[in-house]
N, C-alpha and C positions, 0 to 999 in steps of 0.2 A: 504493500500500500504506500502509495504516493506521503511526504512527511504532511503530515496534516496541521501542524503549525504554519506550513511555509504557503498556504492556499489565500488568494485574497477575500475577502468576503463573498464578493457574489459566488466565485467558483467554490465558496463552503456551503451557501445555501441548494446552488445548484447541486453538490454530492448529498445534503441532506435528504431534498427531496426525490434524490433517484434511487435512495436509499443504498449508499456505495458504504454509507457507516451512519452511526448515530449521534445524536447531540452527547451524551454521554461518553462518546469514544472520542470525539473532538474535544468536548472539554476535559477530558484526561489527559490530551493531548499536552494539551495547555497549559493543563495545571504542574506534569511533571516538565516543560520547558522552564514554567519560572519556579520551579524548583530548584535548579538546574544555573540558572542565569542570574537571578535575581542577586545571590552572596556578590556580584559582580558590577552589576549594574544598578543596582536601587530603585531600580521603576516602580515596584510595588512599595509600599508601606501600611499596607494591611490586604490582606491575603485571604479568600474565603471558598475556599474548594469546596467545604462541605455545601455551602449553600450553592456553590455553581454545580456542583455532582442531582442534589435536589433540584435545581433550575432545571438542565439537561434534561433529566428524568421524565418530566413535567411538558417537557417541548418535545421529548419523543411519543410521550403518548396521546399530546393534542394532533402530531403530525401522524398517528397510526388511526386518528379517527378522523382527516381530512378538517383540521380547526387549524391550523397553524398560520402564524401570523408573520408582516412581510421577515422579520429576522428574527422567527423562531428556532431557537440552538442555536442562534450565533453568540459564542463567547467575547465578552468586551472588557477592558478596562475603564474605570470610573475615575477621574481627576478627583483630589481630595478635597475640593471645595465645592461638590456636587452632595446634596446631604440625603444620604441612602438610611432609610427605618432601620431601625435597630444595628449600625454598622456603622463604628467611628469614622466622624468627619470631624478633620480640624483644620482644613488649608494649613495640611504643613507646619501651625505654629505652634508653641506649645502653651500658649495663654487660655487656647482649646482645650488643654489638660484631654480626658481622655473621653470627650462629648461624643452622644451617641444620639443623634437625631430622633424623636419618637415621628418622623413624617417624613415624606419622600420629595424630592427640587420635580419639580413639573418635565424636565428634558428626562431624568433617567425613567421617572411615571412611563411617559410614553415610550421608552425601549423596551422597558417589562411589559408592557401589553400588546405590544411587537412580539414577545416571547423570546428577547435576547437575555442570554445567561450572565451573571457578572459575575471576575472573574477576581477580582478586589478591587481597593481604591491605588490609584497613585497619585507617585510624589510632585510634589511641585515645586516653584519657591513659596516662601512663605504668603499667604493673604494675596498670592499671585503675584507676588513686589521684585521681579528681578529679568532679565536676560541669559540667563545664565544656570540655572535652577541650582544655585547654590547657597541660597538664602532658609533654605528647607530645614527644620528644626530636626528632621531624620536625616539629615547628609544628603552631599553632591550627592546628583544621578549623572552616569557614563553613559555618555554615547559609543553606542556599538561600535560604531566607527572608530577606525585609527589611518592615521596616515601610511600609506607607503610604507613596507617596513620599521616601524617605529612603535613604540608600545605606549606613548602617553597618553595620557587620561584628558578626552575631550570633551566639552562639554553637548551636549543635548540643543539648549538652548531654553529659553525659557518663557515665561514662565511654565508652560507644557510642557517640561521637558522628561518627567515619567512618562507622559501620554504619549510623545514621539521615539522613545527610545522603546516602549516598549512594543512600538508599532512596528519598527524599524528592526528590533532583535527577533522579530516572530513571536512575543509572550502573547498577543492578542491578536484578534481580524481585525477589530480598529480601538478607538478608543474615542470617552469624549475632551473635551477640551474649554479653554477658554480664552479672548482677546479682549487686550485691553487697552494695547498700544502695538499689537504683533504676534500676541502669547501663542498666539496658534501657526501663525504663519511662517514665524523666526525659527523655533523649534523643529517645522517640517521641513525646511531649507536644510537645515543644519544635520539631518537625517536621513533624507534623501526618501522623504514620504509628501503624500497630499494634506494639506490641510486650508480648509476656507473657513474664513469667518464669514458670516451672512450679517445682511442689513439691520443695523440697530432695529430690535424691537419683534425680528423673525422668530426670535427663540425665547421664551418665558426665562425672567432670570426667578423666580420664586425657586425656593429652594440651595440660590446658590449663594456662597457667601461671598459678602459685596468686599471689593475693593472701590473701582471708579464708575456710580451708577451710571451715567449718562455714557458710557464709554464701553462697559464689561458689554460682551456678547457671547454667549455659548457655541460652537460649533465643533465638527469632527478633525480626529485625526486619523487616514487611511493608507493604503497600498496602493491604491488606483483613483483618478477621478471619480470610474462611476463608484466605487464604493462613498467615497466622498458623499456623490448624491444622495445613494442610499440611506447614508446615515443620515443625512441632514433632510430627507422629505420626511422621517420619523421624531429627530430631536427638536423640531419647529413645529408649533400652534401657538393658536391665539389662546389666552390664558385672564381671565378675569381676575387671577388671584396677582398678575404682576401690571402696573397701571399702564405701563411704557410697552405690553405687549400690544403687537398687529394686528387687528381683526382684519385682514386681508387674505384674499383665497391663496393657499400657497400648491402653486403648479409642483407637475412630477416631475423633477429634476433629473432623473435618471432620464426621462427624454431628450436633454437637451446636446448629452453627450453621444458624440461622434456626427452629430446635427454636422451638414455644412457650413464652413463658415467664408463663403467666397462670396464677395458682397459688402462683407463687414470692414468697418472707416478703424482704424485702432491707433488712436495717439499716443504720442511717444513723447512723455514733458520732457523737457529740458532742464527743468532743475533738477531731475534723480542724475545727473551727471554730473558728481562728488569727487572735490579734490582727493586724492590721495585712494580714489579705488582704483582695486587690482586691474591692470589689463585682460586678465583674463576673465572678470565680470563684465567686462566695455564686450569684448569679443563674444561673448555668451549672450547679452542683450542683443547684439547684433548679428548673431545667428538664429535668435526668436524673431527679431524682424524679418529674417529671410523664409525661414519657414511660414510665416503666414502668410508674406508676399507671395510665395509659393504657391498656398492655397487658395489664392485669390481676395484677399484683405489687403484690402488700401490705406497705405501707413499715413499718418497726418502729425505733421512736427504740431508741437500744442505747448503753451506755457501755463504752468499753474505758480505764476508771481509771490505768492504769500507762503508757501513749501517752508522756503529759509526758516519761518517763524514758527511750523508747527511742533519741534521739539521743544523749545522753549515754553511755548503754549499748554504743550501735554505736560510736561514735570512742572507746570502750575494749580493745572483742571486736575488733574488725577489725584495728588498728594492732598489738596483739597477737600476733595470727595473721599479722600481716606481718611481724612484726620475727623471728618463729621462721622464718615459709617464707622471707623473703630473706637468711637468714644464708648459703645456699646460694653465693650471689653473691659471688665471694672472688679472683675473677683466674686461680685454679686450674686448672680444667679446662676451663674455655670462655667465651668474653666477653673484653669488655675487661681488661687488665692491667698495673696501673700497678708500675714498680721501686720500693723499699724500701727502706733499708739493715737492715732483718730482718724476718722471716715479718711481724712486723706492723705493719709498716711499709707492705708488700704490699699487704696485706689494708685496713690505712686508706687509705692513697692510691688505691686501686684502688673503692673503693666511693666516697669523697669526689669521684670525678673521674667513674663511672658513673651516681651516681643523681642524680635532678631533684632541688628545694629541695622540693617539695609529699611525694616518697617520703624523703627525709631526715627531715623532720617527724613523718610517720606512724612512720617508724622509729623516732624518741625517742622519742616516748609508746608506744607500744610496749612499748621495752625497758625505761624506765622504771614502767609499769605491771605486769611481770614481776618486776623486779627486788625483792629484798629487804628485808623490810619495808613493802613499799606490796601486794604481789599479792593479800593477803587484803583492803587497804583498795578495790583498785580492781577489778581483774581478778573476784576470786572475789566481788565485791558486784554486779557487773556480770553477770556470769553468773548467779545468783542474780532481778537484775532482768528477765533475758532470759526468764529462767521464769515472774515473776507476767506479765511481758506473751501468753507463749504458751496460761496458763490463762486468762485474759482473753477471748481469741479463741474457745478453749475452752469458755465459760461460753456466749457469745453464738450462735456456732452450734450452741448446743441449738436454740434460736428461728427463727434465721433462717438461709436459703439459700448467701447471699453477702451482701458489703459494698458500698455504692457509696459513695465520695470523690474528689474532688479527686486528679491526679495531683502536683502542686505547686502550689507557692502564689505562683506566678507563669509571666507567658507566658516566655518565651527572652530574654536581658540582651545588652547587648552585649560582645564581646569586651575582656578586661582592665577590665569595670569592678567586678570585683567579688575582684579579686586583691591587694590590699593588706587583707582583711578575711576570712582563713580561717574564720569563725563564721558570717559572713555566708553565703559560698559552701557551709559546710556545711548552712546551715536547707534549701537546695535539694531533702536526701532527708528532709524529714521526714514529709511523706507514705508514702513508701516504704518506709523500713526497719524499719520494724514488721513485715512480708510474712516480710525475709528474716529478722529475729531467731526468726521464728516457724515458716518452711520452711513458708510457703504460697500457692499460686499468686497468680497478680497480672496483670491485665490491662490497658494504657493502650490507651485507645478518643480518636482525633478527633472530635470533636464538633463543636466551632463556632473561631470565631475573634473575637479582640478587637478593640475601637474605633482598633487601629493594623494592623489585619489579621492578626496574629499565631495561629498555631493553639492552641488547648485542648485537653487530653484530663479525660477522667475516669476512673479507676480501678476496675475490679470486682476484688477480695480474694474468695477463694473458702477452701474448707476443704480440708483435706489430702487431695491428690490428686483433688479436685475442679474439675481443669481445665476440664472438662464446665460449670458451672455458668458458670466465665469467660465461655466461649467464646457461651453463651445472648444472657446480659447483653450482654454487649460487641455480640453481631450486632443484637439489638435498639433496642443507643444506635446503632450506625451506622446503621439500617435510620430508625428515627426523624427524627434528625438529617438525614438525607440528606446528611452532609458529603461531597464528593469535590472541594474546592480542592487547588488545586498553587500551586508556587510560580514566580510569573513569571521566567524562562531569562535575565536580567541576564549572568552567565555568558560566554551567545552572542551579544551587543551588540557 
């Protein structure tokens, strides 16, 4: 039998249903892989075989009575700021202490009624707050990948960075994930998997724990585009219990891939072309231009003028929106709880002794950019900024269809070399957060891989609520490219 870890999702549903094995023998599959991996990589940080052996179980005999749902027996991994019933969630921090949800986030709701199995939670950076998933109160997660003969330890990327590695090492068929400034798309780059974020407000964020609300979006991390689809026509509804969810019909997105895309206008700004990037990222965007030139898409040079400002802008809005949604965190009623000698006493020791140094950080600028006297210099100029960048976007998709860029402006660094220089670590989304300042879908496609073997993505930015136009692009860079590298099983040495 074929390794049943190594199958993308659609070709696991497809074996399910022709009955080549059972959810049960897949997810055994699985479970002895991150058995196996995990001592290595860190992907997982809680682990639940017994409940995926019960799931499986459960989807073989709905599928033996013709009930089974679009991803029944598909085993997944859960991001740890996804809050699963009875099965600790703590985004990674330890202020979480050892919280165990009595209620379920509305995205993972819908993949159990789907009849996907879960497989555990994984790791992340902490509260989502990093590039790098080294912010994690359970330790770095390894990226499967290594360079070219070389044995160091690289990173994943972040904040998804258990959701990507453990995509990318075969521990799951896909996983879900989250974007804040990139967290889905920097990760996938860096692993040489799919990941899209979809349109602010496609995916119910109930249930998951907040970092930057106007900004956080749920979406998958995959092996293929169309799996991508798949996961995202199931982890999006409209949702009463989150206010900022879409009542909008959400089309079948697995139809959109392998769609033609000759016809299509695809702008290419001018300001994702960043001093100091690789030539070999220049040469890679400019093999994606030819590939669609190829398939009949008409390139359109395009300026988005305000770019410059949007990292600036994002480490204003985001730390902001963090230091409001984590005042929550107080020793109170759940989590860690450190003694005082008065209420606030409590409340400082209690948070000084729960959060990482990268979520203390965000927190000051934060409250600092809130506070009195600076909120109109920073916060409300910042917010302000967030709007000439989303007329911007605005202005260009009069013209054209979608964007194609660079997912970052570099392949995956090694672990801890880029932690002594927070500016540095932050250039990581500047690609990216432009998407989310703007609430608009976002695609990372593997494409090729670097002169140390490393993987590439490219990014398709599409228009609001035009996940559809991602999904084109993105299947046509994969379909072009022919990438389908893995990364050598070191691991099982």
């Amino acid at each position: 039998m074929t390794d049943l870890t190594a199958l993308t999702l659609s070709d696991a549903l497809a074996g399910l249903e022709n009955k080549d094995f059972s959810s049960v023998e897949l997810t055994q599959a699985f479970i002895s892989a991150i058995e196996a991996a995990n001592p290595s990589l860190n992907a997982y940080v809680v682990q639940t075989p017994d409940k995926a052996l019960e799931m499986a179980a459960a989807s073989d005999a709905r599928r033996a009575k013709g009930e089974a749902g679009v991803l029944d027996g598909a085993p997944l991994g859960i991001k740890d700021l996804f809050c699963t019933e009875g099965v600790r969630t703590t985004a990674c921090s330890h202020i979480l202490g050892e919280f165990t949800p009595p209620y379920e986030s509305t995205v993972t709701a819908n993949l159990w009624k789907e009849g996907a199995v879960m497989l555990g939670k994984l790791n992340m950076d902490e509260f989502a707050m990093g590039s790098s998933n080294e912010t994690s109160y359970y330790g770095d997660v390894v990226n499967p990948w290594r360079k070219s003969g070389g044995n160091e330890k690289l990173t994943p990327g972040g904040s998804s960075g258990g959701s990507a590695s453990a995509v990318a090492a075969d521990l799951c068929l896909a996983a879900t994930a989250s974007d804040t400034g990139g967290s889905i798309r920097q990760p996938a780059a860096f692993t040489g998997t799919v990941g899209i974020k979809p349109t602010y407000g496609r995916a119910s964020r109930f249930g998951m724990v907040a970092f930057a609300s106007s900004l956080d979006q749920a979406g998958p991390i995959a092996k293929s585009v169309k799996d991508a689809a798949l996961m995202l026509n199931v982890m999006c509804s409209a949702d009463e219990k989150d206010s900022t969810s879409l009542h909008v019909e959400r089309p079948d997105w697995t139809k959109s891939v392998g769609e033609p895309v000759k016809g299509m206008k695809i702008g290419i700004p001018k300001e994702y072309r960043v001093d100091g990037m690789p030539d070999e990222l220049e040469a890679l965007w400019q093999q994606g231009i030819d590939w669609l030139m190829a398939a009949g898409c008409e390139i359109v040079d395009v300026s988005l003028p305000h770019t410059k400002y949007a990292l600036p802008a994002y480490y204003i809005v985001a730390p902001a929106e963090a230091s409001s949604n984590l005042a929550r965190y107080d020793g109170m009623r759940y989590g860690v709880r450190q003694q005082g000698s008065d209420l606030t006493g409590v409340y400082s020791n209690t948070r000084a002794d729960g959060f990482g140094a990268e979520v203390k950080r965000r927190l000051m600028i934060g409250t600092y950019v809130l506070s009195a006297g600076y909120y109109d210099a920073y916060y409300l100029k910042a917010q302000k900024v967030r709007t000439k960048i989303l007329e911007d976007f605005q202005t260009v998709f009069k013209d054209v269809d979608a964007l194609l860029t660079p997912t970052c402006p570099s392949p995956a660094f090694a672990l801890g070399e880029r932690n002594d220089d927070p500016i540095s670590m932050y250039l990581n989304d500047v690609f990216t957060v432009t998407a989310n300042l703007a609430g608009l879908p976002g695609i990372s496609v593997p494409v090729a891989q670097d002169k140390t073997g490393l993987p590439l993505g490219l990014q398709v930015i599409g228009k609001a609520l035009d996940e559809a136009a991602c999904f084109r692009v993105g299947a046509e860079l994969e379909t072009a490219s022919g990438y389908n590298s893995k990364p050598e099983n070191w691991w099982k040495q």
